[in-house]
C-alpha positions, 0 to 999 in steps of 0.5 A: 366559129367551129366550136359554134357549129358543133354546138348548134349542130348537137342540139339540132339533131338532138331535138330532131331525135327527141322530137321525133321520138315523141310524136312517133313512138305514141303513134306506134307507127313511122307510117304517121304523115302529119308528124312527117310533115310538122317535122319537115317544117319544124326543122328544115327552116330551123337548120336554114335560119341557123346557116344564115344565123351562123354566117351573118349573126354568130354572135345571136346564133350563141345567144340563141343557143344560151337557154339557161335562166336566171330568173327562178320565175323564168326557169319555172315557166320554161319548165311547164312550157317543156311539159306542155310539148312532151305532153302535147306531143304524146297526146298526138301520137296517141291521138293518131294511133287510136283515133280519138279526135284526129282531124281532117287532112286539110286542118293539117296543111291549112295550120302548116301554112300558118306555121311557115308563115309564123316562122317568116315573121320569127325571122324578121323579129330576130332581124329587128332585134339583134338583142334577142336571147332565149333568156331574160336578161339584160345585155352590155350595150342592149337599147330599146327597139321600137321599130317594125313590129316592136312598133306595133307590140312590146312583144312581137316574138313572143306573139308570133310564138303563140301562133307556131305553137298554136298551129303545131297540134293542128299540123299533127292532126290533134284536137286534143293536143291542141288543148294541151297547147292551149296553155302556152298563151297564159304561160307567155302571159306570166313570162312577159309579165315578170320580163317587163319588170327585168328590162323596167330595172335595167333597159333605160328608156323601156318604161317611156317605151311602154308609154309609146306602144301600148300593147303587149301581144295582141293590138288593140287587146292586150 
């Protein structure tokens, strides 16, 4: 348990320090309210989820941090996702220090809103979902679930992914960072794609499950 702490510690305030260095270095400034503010609910939930994480689900908290793929299709798209937040983070720093298209302060708070809320919703994912990993794989024991949210779409977490990181551009204030952003939706897309081939081959009851909710992401479109 302590080794566990120690590890999500490490990497919470290393993402903290990576973070903050390229949304703040780009601005030029520390003087940059919007990026204060995406840090604030970016990480004050984060260190909260991994206390209750480390309490009542050590074991999920070992899995969550587990972000190594096996799947080369897998790795790929982690590693484009990488360069769309260091490119989208940058542009935002950049946006605000020169003033290309940064948006009004209400967009900011209204899209930190829906990024809080996205997060509540995360959370009960991962509460429905004891199997969640940050990689693709199947688990010793894994069973389908097709409750709550699973009920609705095959892929609730990664639906609530699209709106955080969808609102993180407008939480610092960017139009152009919020393009960038844009690409995570068809980099999900190729991501569920190749996962539903992994859990089709080793989750017994997933292909049935497919026949049962129809929808991957999005009700009623996709």
């Amino acid at each position: 348990m302590k080794n566990l702490f120690f590890q999500a510690v490490t990497k919470f305030l290393l993402g903290v320090i990576l973070v903050g260095m390229l949304v703040f270095l780009p601005a030029g400034t520390v003087a940059y309210h919007e990026g204060w503010l995406f840090m604030g609910i970016l990480f004050v939930p984060m260190f909260a989820a991994g206390l209750v994480m480390l309490a009542k689900n050590p074991e999920l908290l070992k899995k969550r941090l587990s972000a190594k793929e096996k799947e080369n299709e897998q790795s790929l798209v982690v590693k484009l996702s990488g360069l769309m937040f260091i490119a989208g983070f940058v542009l935002a720093g950049l946006d605000f220090r020169f003033g290309w298209l940064v948006l009004p302060d209400w967009v900011s708070w209204a899209a930190a809103g829906v990024f809080l809320l996205a997060y509540a919703l995360y959370a009960e994912v991962l509460r429905e979902n004891a199997y969640l990993s940050r990689t693709i794989e199947v688990q010793e024991g894994q069973k389908v679930v097709d409750t709550g949210f699973y009920g609705i779409v095959r892929h609730p977490m990664y639906a609530v992914t699209v709106l955080l990181f969808l609102a993180m551009p407008l939480v610092l204030g960017s139009a152009i960072a919020l393009v960038v952003f844009l690409a995570y939706p068809v980099l999900i897309a190729k991501r569920i794609r190749n996962e539903e081939k992994v859990l089709e081959e080793g989750l017994p009851g997933y292909r049935e499950y497919k026949q049962k909710v129809k929808y991957r992401l999005v009700p009623f479109i996709w």
